[in-house]
MDAnalysis code that builds the backbone (N, CA, C; Angstrom):
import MDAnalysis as mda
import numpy as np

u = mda.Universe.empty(219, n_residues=73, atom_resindex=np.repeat(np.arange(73), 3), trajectory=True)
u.add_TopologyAttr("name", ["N", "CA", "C"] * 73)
u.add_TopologyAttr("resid", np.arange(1, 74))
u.add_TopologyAttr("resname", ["UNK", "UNK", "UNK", "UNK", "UNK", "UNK", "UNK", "UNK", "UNK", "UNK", "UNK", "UNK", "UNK", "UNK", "UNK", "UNK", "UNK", "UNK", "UNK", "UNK", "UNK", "UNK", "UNK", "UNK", "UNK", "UNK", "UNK", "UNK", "UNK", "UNK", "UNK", "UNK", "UNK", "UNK", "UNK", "UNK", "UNK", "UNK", "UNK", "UNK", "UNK", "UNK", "UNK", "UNK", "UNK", "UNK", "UNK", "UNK", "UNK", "UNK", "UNK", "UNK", "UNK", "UNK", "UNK", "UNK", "UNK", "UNK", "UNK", "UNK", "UNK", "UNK", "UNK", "UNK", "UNK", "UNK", "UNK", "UNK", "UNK", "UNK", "UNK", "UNK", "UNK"])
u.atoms.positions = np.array([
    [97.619, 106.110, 88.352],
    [96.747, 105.107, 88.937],
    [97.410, 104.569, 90.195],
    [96.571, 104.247, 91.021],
    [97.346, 104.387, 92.465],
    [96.689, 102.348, 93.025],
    [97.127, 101.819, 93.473],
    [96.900, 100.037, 93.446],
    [96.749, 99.549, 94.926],
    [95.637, 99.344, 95.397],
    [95.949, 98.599, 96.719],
    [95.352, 97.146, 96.109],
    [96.303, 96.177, 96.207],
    [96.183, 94.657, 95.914],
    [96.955, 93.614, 96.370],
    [97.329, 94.087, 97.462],
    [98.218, 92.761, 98.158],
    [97.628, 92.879, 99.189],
    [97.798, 92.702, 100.494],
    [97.151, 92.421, 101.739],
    [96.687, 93.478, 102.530],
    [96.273, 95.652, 101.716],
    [96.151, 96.324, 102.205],
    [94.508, 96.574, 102.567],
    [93.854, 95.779, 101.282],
    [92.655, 95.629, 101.212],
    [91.935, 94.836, 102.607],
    [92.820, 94.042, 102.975],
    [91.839, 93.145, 103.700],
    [92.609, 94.344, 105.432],
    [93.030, 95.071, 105.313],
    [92.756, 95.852, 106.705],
    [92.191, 96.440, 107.323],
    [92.252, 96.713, 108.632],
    [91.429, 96.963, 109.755],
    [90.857, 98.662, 108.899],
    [89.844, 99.092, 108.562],
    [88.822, 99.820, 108.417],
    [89.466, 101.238, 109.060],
    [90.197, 101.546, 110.210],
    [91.107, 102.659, 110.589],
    [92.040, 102.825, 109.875],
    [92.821, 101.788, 109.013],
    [93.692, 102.281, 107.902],
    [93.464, 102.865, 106.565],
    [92.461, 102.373, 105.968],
    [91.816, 102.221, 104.828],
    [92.156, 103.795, 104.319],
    [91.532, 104.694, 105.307],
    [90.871, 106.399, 104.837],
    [92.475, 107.198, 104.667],
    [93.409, 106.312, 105.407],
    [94.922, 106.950, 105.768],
    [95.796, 106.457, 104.091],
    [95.572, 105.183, 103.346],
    [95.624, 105.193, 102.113],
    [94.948, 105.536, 101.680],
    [93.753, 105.983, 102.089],
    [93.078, 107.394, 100.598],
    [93.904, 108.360, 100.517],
    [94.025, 108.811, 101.835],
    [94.951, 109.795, 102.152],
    [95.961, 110.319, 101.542],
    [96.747, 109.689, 101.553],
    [98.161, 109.220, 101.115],
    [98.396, 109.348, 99.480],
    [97.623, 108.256, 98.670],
    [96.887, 108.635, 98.150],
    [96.936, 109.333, 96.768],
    [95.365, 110.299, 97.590],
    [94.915, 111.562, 97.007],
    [96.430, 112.972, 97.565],
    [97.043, 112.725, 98.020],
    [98.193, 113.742, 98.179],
    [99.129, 113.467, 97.006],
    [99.902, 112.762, 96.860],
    [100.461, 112.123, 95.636],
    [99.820, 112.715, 94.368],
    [98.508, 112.530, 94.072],
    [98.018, 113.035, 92.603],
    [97.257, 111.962, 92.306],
    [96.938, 110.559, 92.877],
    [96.366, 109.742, 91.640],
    [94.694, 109.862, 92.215],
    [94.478, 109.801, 90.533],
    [93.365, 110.212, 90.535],
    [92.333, 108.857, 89.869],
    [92.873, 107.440, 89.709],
    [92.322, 106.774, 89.380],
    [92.440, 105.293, 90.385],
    [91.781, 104.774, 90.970],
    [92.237, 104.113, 92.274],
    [91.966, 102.678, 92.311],
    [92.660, 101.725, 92.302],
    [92.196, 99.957, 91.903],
    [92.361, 99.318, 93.666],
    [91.149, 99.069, 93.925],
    [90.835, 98.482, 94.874],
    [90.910, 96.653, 95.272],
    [91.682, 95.957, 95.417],
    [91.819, 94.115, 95.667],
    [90.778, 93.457, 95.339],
    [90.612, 92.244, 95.773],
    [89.758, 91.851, 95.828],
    [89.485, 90.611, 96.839],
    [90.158, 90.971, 97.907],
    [90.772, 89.477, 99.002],
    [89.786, 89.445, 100.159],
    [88.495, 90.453, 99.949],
    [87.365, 90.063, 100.989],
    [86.767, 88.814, 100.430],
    [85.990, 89.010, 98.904],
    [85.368, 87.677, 98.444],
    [85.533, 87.440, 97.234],
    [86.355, 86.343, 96.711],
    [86.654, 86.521, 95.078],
    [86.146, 87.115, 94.130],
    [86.545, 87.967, 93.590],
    [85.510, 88.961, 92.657],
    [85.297, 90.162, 93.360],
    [85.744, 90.440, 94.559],
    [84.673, 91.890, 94.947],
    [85.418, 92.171, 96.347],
    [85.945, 93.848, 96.715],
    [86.669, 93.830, 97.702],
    [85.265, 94.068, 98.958],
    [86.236, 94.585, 100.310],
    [84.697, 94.635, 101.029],
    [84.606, 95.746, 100.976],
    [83.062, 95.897, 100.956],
    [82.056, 97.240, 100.547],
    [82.502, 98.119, 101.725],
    [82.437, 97.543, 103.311],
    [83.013, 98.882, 103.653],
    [84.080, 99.615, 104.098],
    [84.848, 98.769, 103.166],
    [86.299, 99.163, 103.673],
    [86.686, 100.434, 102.020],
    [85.385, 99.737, 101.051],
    [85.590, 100.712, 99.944],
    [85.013, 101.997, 100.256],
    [83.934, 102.062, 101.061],
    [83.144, 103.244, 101.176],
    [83.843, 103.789, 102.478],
    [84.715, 103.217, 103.290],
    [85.578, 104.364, 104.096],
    [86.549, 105.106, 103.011],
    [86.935, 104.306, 102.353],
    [88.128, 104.909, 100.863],
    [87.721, 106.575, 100.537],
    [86.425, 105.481, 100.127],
    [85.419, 106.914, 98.911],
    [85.251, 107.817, 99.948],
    [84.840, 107.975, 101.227],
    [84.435, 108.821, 102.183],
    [85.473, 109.849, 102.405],
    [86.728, 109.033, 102.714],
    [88.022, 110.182, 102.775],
    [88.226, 110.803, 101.723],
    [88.323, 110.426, 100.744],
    [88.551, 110.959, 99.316],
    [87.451, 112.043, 98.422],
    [86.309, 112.082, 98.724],
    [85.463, 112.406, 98.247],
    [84.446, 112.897, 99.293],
    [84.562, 112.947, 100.256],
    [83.405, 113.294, 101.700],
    [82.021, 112.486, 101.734],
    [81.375, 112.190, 102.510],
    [80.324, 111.609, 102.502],
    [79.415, 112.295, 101.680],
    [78.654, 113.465, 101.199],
    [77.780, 113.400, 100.448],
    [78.128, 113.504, 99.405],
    [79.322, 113.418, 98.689],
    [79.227, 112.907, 97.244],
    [79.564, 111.655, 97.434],
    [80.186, 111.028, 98.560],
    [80.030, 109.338, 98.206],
    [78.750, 108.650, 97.666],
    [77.606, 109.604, 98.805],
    [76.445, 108.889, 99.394],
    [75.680, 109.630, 97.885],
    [75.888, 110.592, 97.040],
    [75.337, 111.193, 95.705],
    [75.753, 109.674, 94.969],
    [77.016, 109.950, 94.674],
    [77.301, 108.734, 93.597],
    [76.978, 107.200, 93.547],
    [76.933, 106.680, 94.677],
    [75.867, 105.574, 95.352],
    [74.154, 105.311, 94.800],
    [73.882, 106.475, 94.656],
    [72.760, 107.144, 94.511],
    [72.403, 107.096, 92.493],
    [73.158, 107.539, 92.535],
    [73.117, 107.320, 90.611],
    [73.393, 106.202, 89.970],
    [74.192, 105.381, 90.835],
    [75.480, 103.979, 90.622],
    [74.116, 103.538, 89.857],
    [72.747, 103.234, 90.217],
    [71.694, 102.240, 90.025],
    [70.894, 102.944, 88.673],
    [71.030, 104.254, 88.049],
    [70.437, 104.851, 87.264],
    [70.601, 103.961, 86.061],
    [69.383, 103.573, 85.122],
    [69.612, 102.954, 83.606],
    [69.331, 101.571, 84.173],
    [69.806, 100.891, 85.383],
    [69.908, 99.883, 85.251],
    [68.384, 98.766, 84.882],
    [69.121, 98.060, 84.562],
    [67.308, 97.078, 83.856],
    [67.703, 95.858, 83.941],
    [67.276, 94.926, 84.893],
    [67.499, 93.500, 85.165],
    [66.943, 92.809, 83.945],
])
């Protein structure tokens, strides 16, 4: 399991894809994202540059896509 939770989360959006990077070279395959954009929740697009490097845009933009399946307010 691989941890960004100290002050890597809240960086400039050009770093973000370079710790996917980094990373997904290493081996980890399970990834914990901060939460220092808004209590409770990191920022969305500093997560979806993450997922983009790591996974390419159309399975980001697939899994995005299912995230909402089942759901029932």
């Amino acid at each position: 399991m691989g941890a960004i939770g100290t002050s890597q989360e809240g960086a400039h959006q050009n770093v973000v894809p370079q710790l996917a990077l980094n990373a997904k070279e290493v081996g980890v395959d399970a990834h914990h994202f901060g939460d220092s954009f808004i209590p409770g929740m990191c920022d969305p697009e500093l997560l979806y540059a993450y997922s983009v490097a790591i996974r390419g845009r159309r399975h980001t933009w697939n899994r995005m896509a299912l995230s909402g399946r089942g759901f029932r307010a």
